[in-house]
N, C-alpha and C positions, 0 to 999 in steps of 0.2 A: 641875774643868774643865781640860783639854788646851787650853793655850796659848787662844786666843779663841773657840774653837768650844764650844760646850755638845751637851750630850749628849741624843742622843735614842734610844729603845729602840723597836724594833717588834718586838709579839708575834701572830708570824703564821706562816702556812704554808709551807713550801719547796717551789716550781717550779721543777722541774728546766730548763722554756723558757727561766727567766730573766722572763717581762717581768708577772707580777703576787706577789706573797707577799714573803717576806723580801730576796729578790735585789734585787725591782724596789725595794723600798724602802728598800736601804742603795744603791742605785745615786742615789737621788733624795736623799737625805742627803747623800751626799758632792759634789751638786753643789749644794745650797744650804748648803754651808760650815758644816756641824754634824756631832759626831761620831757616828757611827752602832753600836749597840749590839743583839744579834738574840737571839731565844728564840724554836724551832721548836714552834709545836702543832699541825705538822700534816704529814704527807709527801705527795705525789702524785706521780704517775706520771702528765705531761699532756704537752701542744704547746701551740700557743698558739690551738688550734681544739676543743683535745678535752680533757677531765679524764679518764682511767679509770680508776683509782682512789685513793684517802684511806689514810691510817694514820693515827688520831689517834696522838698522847702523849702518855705516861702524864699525868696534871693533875701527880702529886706532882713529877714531872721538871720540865713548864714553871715549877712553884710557886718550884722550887729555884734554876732559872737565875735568876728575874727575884731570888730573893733576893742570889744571889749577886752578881751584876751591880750592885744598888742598892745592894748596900752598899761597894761596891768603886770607884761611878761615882756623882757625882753629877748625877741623871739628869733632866731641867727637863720635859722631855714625852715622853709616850707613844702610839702608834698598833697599836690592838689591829686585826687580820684577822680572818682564821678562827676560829674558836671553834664549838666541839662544842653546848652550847647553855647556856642561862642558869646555872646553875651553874658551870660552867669560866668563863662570863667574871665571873660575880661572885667566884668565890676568887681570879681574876687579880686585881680591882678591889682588893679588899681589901688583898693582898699588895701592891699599890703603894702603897696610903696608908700601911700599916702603916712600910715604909722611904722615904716621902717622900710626906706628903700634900698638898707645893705642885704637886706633879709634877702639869699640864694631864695629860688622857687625851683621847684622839680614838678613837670606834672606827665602823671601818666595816663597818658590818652586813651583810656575804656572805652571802646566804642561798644561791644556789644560783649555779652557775657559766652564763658567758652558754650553752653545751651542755647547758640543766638539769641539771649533777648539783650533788647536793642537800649542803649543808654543815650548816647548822646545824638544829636540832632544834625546827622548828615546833611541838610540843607543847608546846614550854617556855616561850613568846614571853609567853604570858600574867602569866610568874613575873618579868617582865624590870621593873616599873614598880619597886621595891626597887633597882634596879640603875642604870636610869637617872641616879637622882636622880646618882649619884655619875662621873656623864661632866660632859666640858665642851661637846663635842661629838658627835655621829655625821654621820657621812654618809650615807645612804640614797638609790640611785636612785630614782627616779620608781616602779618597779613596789615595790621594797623597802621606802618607805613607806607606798605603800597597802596592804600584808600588815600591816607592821609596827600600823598603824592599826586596820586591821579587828581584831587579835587583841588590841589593847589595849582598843579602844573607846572611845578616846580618842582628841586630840591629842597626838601624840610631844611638840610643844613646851610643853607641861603640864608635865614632865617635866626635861627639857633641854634644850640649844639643839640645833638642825637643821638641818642644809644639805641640801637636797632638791638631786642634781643633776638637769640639766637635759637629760642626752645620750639619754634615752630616751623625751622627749617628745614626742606630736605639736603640739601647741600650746605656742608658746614651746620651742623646741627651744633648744636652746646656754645657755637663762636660768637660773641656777641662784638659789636663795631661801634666804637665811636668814633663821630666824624664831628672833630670841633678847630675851627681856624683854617678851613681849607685838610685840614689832617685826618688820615684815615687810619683807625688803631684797632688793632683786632684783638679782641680781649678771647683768651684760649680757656679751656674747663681745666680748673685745679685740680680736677678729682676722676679717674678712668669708672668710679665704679657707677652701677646701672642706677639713673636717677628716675627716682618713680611723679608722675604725673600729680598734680598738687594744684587744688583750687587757692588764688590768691597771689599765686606765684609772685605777677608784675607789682602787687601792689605790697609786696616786703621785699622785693628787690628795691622797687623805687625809693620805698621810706627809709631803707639802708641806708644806700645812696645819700639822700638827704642825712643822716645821721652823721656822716663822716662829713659833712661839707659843713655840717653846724661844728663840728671840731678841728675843722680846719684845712682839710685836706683839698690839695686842688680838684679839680673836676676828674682827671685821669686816675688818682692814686683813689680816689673815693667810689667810681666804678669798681675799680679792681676789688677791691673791700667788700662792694657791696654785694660782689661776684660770689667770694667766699662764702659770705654770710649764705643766701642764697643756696649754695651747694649744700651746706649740712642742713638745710630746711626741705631741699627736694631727696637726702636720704634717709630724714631721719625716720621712714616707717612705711611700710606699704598702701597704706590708704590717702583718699584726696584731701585729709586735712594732716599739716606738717606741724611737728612739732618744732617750737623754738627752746637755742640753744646757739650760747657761743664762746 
C-alpha cells in the first residue's frame, strides 16, 4: 500500500477522448483517494459521440501486465471494461485470483458502445455462467441486462450480485437496483436536478464503485457512494464529456 491509499487496477480500454475506458477511470481513482493502476485491452480511435474503430491486445500482453502489476502492488479491487468476449475475461479472472484472490472484481459489461459499435462477442455470452460465479459485481445498463439475460436464460443475480443501472430506463429512470443474496435494493437519485447525458458514464460509475470496496466498504454502502460520485459527474457541464470532482 502507498502511504493510505490502496490500490486499485482497471482492466480496460484506451480512449483517446479521455471520458470513458482507462483515462476516465484513473481520473475517478485519483479523486476518490486510491491508487490507480491500468492494463490496456483495447485501443480505439473515438470522440466522445463516435467509436471508429478497436484494436484488441494481444490476451498474452493484458495476462502479463495484470501479472506484473499484482505482484509488484498490492491490488484490494478490480474494475474490468472492455473485454473481447468470455474467454479474455475469464483468463483475466483467473489471473487475478491466481496473484490475489481477496482482490473484489467489478466488471462492467460494455457490450456495444452508446453509437452501436459492437465490443464484446455475443456468441460467447452463453459461456459467461463459469465466469460469473467468480465477479463480485457487474454493472449492466438496463438494455445490457436484458441481452445479458435473454442469452443466459436465467437471472444474472443466480450467478452474482447486480447493479442494473437505471439511466436508460423509461420507468423508474435515475433508480438504480441491486440484487445481491436473494435481496432487491433500490438505490434512489441524490440529486432532483436535470442530469445531462455523458459519454463514459458506466465505466466511472463502475470504477467508483470499485474505489470504495478497495477501502472497505460493503457491496451496498459502496454502490450508494458510487451513486454520488456519479451525480456530480452527470451535472458537472452540458456537454458529453464530464468533469471530475468530489
Amino acid at each position: 500500500m502507498q502511504g493510505e491509499r490502496p490500490f486499485v487496477m482497471s482492466i480496460a480500454g484506451y480512449d483517446p477522448s479521455g471520458g470513458a475506458g482507462l483515462l476516465a477511470d484513473i481520473k475517478t481513482f485519483e479523486q476518490l483517494k486510491v491508487q490507480g493502476l491500468g492494463v490496456c485491452t483495447a485501443i480505439t480511435i473515438q470522440t466522445a459521440s463516435q467509436c471508429l474503430s478497436l484494436n484488441w491486445q494481444p490476451l498474452e500482453e493484458v495476462l502479463t501486465a495484470i501479472k506484473v502489476l499484482m505482484k509488484n502492488y498490492h491490488v484490494e479491487a478490480v474494475k474490468i471494461g472492455v473485454v473481447k468476449n468470455t474467454e479474455f475475461l475469464s483468463e483475466i479472472i483467473k489471473t487475478i485470483q491466481l496473484n490475489n484472490s481477496e482482490a473484489k472484481v467489478v466488471w462492467d459489461p460494455v457490450l456495444k458502445s452508446t453509437s452501436e459499435f459492437s465490443f464484446f462477442d455475443l456468441n460467447t455470452i452463453s459461456e459467461l455462467k463459469n465466469v460469473l460465479a467468480e465477479i463480485d459485481l457487474i454493472t449492466p445498463n438496463y438494455h445490457e441486462y436484458q441481452v445479458l439475460k435473454e442469452n443466459l436464460f436465467e437471472n444474472l443475480e443466480n450467478y452474482c450480485p447486480v447493479l442494473i443501472k437505471g439511466g436508460h430506463r423509461k420507468d423508474q429512470l435515475g433508480i438504480d437496483i441491486l440484487m445481491e443474496n436473494g435481496k432487491e435494493i433500490s438505490i434512489q437519485p441524490n440529486n432532483e436536478t436535470y442530469f445531462y447525458p455523458k459519454h463514459g458514464s458506466g465505466c466511472v460509475l463502475s470504477s467508483a464503485i470499485a474505489s470504495h470496496l478497495a477501502k472497505g466498504e460493503n457491496l451496498e454502502h459502496a454502490c450508494k457512494k458510487g451513486k454520488l460520485y456519479i451525480e456530480k459527474f452527470l451535472i458537472s457541464n452540458s456537454t458529453l464529456l464530464g468533469f471530475h470532482s468530489n
